[in-house]
N, C-alpha and C positions, 0 to 999 in steps of 0.2 A: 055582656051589657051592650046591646045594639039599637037600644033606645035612648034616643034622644034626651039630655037634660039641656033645660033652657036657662040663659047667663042673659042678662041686657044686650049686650053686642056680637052675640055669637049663640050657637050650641054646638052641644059635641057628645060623640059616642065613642065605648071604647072594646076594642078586638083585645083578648089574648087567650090564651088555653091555663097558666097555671097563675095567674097575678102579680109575677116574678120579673126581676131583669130590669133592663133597662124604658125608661119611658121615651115614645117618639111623638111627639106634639103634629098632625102632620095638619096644613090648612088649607080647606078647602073652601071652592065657591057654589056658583051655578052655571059656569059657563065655556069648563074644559071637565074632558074626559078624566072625571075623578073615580077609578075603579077601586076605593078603598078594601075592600077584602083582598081585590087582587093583588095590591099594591103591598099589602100586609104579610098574606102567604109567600109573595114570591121573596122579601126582604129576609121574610124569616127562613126557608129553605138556602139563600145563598150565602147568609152571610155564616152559618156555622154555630149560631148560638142557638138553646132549645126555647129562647121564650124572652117574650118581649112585650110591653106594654104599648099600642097601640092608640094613639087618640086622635081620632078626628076632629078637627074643630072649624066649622061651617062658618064661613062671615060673609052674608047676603051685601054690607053697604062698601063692598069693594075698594073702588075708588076713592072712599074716606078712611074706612080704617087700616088699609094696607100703606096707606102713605105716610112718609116719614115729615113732612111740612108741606102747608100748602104749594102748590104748584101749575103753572100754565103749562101743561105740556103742546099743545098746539091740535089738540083730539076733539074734532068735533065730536059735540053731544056727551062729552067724557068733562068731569070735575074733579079736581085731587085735592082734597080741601085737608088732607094734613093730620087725621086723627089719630096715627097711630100709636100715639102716647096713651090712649085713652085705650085703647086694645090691650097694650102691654101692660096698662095697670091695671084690668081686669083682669086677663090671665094669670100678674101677679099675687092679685089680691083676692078672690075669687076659685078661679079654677084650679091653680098648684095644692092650695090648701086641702079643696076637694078629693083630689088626685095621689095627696099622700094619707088623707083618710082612709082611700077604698084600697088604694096600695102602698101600703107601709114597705113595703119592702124595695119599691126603686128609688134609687139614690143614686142615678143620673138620669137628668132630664134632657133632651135634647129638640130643637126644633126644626122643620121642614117646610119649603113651598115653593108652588110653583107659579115663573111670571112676577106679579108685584107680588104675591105672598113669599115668594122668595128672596125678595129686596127687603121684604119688614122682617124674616126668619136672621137675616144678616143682619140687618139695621139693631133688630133685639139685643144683638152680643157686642154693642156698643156702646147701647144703653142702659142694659141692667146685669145684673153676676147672676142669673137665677137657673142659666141653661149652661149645658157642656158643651155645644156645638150644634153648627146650622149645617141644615141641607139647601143649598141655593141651587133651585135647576131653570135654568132658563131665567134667571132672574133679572128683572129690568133695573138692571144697572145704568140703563140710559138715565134715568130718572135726574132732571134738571137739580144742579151742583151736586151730586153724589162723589163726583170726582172732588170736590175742592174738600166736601165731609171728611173720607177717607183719608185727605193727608193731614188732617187735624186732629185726629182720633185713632186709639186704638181700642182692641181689644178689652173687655171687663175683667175678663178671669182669664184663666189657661182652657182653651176650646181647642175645639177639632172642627175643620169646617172643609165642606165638600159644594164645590163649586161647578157646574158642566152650561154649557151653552151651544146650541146648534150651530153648525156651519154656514147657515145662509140668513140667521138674524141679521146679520150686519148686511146683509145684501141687499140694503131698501133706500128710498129715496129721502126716505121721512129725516127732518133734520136734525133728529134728536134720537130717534130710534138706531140709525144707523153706527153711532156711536158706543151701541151694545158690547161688540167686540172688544175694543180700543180698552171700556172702561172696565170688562172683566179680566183682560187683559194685567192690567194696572192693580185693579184689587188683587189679582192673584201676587203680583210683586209685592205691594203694600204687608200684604200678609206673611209673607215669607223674613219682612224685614221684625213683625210685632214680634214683642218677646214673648207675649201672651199666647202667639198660637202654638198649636202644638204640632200635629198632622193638616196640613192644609194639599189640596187635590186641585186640578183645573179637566176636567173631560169633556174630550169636544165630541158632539154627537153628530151623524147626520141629518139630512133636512133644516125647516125650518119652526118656527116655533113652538106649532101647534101639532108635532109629528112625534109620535111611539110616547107619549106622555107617562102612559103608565110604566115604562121601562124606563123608562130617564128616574123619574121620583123612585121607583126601587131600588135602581142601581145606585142610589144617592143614600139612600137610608140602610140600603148594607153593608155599602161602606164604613157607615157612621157605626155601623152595629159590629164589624169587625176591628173597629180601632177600641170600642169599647172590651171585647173578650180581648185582647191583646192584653189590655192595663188589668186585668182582674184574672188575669190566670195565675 
């Protein structure tokens, strides 16, 4: 299924060879190395299971619907106008419904992203029970009060959440960006304290943001796919 179905806020296509296993919601944009096949085969080859449900799902208005509320982050030419409620109620409402039509058979959902998609894949399992676990790679945890959300909230369900961030994100001047470390940092303790989490991970990767992308988001989503065969052996 490598064509595209179109949703209001999004579309998305989907990889797998038997229709079986687990599902990985993974989100993409236009404007990082998204090698979804590649990202796909090499999850499936590492992580040890035969088969996995694959979905990509494309959201061109970035800056709006990956954001958890509106926000000045201080970016020129950039707007975070906070829609990401509006995302997670279509995915809700919308695409899951689809998703267990065409595959009846996954009965765990999990999701991924990278950058702000990996800040709403987190933000998701705070705000609704419909997923097993996020894959956050590089995730702009900078994102103005994420730190104050965090210690006011936890977890929805019982998740597995897999976390990784470059070594030289925090290496910047930007007064808010720099803060990347510090606050993933912190999520990862936050995490360790919810009763809801289950497996929670922090990998720190070399370079900086926009470096091995497609290896970051695999090594994220095999993870999530080997804590899944663990619980169903």
């Amino acid at each position: 299924m490598n064509q595209y179905r179109l949703f209001s806020n999004f579309k998305c296509r989907f990889f797998c060879e038997r229709k079986k296993g687990p599902c990985v919601i993974y989100i993409t944009g236009s404007f990082i190395n998204y090698e979804v096949r590649e990202i796909y085969q090499r999850a499936l080859q590492t992580s040890g299971i035969k088969d996995y449900v694959f979905c990509e799902l494309m959201v061109e208005a970035w800056d709006d619907m990956l954001t958890p509320w509106p926000a000045d982050a201080g970016m020129k030419g950039r707007a975070f106008t906070g829609k990401g409620i509006l995302l997670l109620k279509e995915i809700k409402e919308k695409l899951l419904p689809y998703l267990k039509e065409q595959f009846p058979d996954c009965n765990h959902i999990y999701i991924a992203g990278y950058s702000l998609a990996g800040l709403f894949a987190l933000w998701s399992l705070y705000e609704t029970d419909i997923f097993d676990g996020a894959v956050c790679c590089s995730g702009s945890l900078w994102y103005p009060a994420w730190k104050e959300y965090i210690s006011e909230h936890f977890l929805n369900k019982k998740s597995d959440v897999y976390l990784s961030l470059g070594k030289k994100e925090e290496k910047t001047k930007h007064f808010l960006m720099k803060q990347v470390g510090e606050n993933t940092r912190q999520q990862y303790l936050n995490l360790q304290q919810d009763d809801n989490a289950n497996m929670v991970t922090l990998e720190w990767n070399e370079g900086g943001h926009f470096a091995d992308t497609v290896e970051r988001v695999s090594n994220g989503i095999s993870w999530m796919l080997r804590q899944y065969k663990k619980r169903s052996v």
